[in-house]
N, C-alpha and C positions, 0 to 999 in steps of 0.2 A: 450357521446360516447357509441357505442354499443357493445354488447358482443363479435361480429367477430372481432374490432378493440382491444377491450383487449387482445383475446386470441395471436393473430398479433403480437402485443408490446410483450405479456409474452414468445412468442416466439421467439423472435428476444431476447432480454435479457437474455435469460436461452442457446440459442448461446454463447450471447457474455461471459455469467460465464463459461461457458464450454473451449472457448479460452482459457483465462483468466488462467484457471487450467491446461491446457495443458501446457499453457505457462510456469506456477510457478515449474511446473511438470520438466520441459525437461530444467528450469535454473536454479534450486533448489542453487545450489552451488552458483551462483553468486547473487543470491537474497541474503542470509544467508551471504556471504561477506560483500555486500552493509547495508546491515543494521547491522551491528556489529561496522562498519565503523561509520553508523551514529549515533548507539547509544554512540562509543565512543567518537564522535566529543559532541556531545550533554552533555555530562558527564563530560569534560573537559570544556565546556562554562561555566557550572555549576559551577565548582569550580573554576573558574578563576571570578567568582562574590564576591564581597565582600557580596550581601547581605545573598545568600545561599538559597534562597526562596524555601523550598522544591515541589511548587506546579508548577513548572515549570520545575520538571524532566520530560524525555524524557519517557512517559509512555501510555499504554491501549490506549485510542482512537487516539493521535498522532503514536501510531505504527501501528494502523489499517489503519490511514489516509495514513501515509507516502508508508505503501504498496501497497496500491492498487495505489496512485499516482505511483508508481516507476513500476509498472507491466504495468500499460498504456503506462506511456510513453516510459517505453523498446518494448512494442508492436509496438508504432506508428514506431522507429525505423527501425523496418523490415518489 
């Protein structure tokens, strides 16, 4: 691939972050709902486990995962 198609891609991507942030921007309130929501859905699974596995708390790369899932698809939405 040549350097005109990288700069292409790196352009089109640093778009779509820029949405992305707009978006997080302008739903702040219902992002930070949703995810309270799911942390405490996730935290009550947890204790509803007999075995109590701490490494299956709802944390760091599943909250990075679940956001950016949950910012897509409120995007694809509108």
């Amino acid at each position: 691939m040549n350097e005109e198609n990288l700069f292409n891609i790196q352009h089109e991507q640093v778009l779509e972050e820029i949405e992305r942030i707009k978006w997080i921007a302008d739903n702040k309130d219902q992002l930070i709902r949703a995810l309270r929501k799911v942390v405490a859905n996730c935290n009550s699974e947890y204790f509803d486990d007999e075995n109590l596995d701490v490494s299956t708390i709802f944390r760091g790369g599943d909250i990075t995962t679940w956001l950016r899932n949950e910012v897509k698809g409120e995007m694809r939405k509108q």
